[in-house]
Backbone as numpy.savetxt, mean C-alpha at the origin, in Angstrom:
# Nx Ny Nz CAx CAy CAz Cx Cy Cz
-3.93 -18.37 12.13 -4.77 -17.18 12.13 -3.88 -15.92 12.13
-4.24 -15.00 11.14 -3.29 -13.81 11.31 -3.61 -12.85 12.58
-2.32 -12.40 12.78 -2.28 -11.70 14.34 -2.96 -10.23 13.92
-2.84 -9.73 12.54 -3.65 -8.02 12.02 -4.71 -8.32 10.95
-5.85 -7.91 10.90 -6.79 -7.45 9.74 -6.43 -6.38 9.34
-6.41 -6.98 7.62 -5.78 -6.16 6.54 -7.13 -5.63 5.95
-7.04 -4.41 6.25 -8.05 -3.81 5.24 -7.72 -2.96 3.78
-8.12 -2.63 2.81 -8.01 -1.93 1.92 -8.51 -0.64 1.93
-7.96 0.62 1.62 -9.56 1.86 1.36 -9.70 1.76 0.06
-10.73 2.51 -0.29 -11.04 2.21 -1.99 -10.56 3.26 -2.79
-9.27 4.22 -1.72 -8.33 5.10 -2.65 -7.38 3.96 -3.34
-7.01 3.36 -2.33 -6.11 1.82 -2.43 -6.19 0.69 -3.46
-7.88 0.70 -3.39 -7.92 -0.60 -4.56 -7.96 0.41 -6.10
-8.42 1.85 -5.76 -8.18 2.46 -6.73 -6.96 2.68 -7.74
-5.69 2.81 -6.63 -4.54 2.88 -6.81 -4.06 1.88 -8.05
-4.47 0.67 -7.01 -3.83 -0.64 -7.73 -4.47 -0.84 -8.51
-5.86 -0.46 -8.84 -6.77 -0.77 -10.22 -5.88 -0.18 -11.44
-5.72 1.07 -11.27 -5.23 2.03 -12.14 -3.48 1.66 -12.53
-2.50 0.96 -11.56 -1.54 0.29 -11.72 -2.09 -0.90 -13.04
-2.73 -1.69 -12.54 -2.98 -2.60 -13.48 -3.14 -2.25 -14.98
-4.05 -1.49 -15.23 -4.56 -1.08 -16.39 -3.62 -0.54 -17.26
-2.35 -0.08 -16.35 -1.51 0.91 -16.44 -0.44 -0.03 -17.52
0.01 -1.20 -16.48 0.61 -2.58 -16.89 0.12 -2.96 -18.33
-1.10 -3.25 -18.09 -1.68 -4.40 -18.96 -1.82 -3.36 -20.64
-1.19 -2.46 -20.54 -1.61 -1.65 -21.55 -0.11 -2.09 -22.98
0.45 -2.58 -22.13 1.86 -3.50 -22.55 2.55 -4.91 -22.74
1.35 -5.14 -21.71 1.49 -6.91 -21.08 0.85 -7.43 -20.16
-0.29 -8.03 -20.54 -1.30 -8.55 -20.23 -1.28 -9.78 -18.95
0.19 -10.37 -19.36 0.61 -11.43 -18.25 1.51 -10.24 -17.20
2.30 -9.62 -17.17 2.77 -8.72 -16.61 1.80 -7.97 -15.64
1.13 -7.52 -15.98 -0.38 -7.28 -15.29 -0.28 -7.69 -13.71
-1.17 -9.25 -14.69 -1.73 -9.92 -13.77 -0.50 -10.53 -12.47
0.31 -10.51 -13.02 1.45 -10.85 -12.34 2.07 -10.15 -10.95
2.03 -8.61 -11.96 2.08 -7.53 -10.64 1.15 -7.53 -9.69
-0.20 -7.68 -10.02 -1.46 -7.82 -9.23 -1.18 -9.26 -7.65
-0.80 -10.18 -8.51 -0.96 -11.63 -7.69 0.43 -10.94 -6.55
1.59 -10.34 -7.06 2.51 -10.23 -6.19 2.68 -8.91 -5.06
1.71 -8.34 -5.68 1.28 -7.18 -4.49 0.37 -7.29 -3.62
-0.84 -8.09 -3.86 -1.85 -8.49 -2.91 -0.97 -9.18 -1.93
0.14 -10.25 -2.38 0.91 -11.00 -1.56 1.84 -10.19 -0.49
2.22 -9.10 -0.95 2.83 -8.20 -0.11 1.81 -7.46 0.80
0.39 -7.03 0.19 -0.07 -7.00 1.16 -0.57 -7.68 2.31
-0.90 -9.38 1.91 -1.16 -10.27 2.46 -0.25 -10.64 4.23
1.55 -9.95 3.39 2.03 -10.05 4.56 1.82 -9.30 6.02
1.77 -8.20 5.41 1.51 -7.33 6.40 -0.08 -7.54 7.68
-0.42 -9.06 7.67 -1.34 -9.27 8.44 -0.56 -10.24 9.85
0.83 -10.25 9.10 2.11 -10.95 10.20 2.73 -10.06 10.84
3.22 -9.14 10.23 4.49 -8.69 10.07 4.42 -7.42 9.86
3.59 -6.11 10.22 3.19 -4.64 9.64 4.52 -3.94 10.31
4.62 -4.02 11.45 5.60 -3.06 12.25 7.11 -3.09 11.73
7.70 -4.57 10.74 8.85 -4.71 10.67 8.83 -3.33 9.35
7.86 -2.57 8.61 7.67 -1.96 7.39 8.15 -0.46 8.63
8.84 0.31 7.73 9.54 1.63 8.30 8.39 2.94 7.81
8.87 3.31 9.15 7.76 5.19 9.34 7.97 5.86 8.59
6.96 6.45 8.03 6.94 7.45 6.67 7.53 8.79 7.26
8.39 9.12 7.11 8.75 10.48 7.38 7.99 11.84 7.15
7.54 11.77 5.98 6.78 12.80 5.93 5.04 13.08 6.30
5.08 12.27 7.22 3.92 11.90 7.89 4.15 12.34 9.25
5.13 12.85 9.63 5.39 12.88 11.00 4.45 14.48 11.74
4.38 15.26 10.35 3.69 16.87 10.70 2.20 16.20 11.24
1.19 15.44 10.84 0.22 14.90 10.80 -0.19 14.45 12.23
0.80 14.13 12.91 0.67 13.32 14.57 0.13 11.94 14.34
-0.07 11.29 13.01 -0.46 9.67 13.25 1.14 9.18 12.88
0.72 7.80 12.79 2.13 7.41 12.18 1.69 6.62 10.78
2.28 6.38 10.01 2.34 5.74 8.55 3.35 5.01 8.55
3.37 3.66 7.95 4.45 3.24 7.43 4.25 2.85 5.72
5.43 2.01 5.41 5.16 2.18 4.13 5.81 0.51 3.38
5.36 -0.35 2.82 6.30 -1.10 2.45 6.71 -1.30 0.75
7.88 -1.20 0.64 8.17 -1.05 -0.87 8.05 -2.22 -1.71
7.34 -2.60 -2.88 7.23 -3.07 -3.61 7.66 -2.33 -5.33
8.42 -3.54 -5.67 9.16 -2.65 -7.33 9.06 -0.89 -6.98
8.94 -0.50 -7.92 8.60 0.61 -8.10 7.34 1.66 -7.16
6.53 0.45 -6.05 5.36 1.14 -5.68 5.73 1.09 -3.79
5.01 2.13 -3.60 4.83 2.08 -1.82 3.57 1.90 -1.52
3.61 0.78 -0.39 2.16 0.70 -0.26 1.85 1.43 1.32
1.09 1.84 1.60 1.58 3.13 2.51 0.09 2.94 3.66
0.65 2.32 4.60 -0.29 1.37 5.48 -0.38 2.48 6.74
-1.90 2.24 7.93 -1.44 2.36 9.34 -1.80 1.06 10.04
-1.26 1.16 11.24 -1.75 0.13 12.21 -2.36 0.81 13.02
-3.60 -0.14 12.98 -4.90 0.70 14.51 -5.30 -0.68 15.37
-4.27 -0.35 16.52 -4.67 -2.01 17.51 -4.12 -2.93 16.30
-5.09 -3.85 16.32 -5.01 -5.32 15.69 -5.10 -4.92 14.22
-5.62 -3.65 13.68 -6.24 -3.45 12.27 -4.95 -2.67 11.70
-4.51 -2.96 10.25 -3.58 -2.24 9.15 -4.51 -2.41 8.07
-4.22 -0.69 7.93 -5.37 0.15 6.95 -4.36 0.53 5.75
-4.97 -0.13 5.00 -3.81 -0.07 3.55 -4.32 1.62 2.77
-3.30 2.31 3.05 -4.43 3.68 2.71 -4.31 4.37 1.20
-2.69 3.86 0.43 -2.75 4.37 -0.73 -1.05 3.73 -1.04
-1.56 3.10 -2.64 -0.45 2.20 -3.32 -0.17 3.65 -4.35
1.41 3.58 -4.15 1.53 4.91 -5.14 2.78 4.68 -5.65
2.92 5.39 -6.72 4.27 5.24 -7.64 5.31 5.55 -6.65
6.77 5.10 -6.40 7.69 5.84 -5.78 7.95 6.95 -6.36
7.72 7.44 -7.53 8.26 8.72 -8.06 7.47 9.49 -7.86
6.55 9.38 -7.10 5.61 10.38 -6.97 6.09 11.29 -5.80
5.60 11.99 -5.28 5.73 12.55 -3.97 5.01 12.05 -3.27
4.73 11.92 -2.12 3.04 11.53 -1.17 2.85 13.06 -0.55
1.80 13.64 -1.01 0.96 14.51 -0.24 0.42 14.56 0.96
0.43 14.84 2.03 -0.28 14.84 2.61 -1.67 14.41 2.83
-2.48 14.92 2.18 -3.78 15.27 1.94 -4.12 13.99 1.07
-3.17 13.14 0.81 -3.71 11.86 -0.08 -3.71 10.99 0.90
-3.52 11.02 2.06 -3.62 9.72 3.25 -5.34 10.09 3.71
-6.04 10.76 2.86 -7.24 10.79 4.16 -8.02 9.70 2.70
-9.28 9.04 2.99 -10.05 8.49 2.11 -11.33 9.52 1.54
């Protein structure tokens, strides 16, 4: 039984929707591939959330964020008690805003 419930927000599945589409616009197995191996990364984080490092630029905010890197993407989680709230999968080249952690 996992020790955290992994939730998604639907900025999140948005994220990764739009990753996909993004993929598959090139490679259709590539895609699906990225898809199966990021759910899996998120999957971990229902073990293992705290070993993922504090978002720094989250620190003005007073919650905490962490973030765990996958290829090219951060998936940019909190922990509440027992619950990790997957809040937004984003390009690393992006910046993270502030204002993109709320749903």
């Amino acid at each position: 039984m996992p020790a955290y419930k992994v939730s998604i927000t639907s900025a999140a599945e948005r994220d990764i929707d739009e990753s996909v589409k993004y993929i598959c616009r090139d490679n259709t197995a590539a895609a699906d591939k990225w898809l199966r191996e990021i759910l899996d990364r998120i999957a971990f984080l229902e073990k293992f959330p705290a070993r993922a490092p504090r978002i720094p630029e989250f620190s003005a905010v007073g919650e905490e964020y962490r973030h765990l890197v996958f290829r090219n993407h951060r998936i940019v989680f909190r922990i509440k008690g027992k619950a990790v709230i997957v809040m937004r999968v984003v390009h690393s080249a992006r910046l993270l805003e502030l204002d993109e952690h709320r749903e």
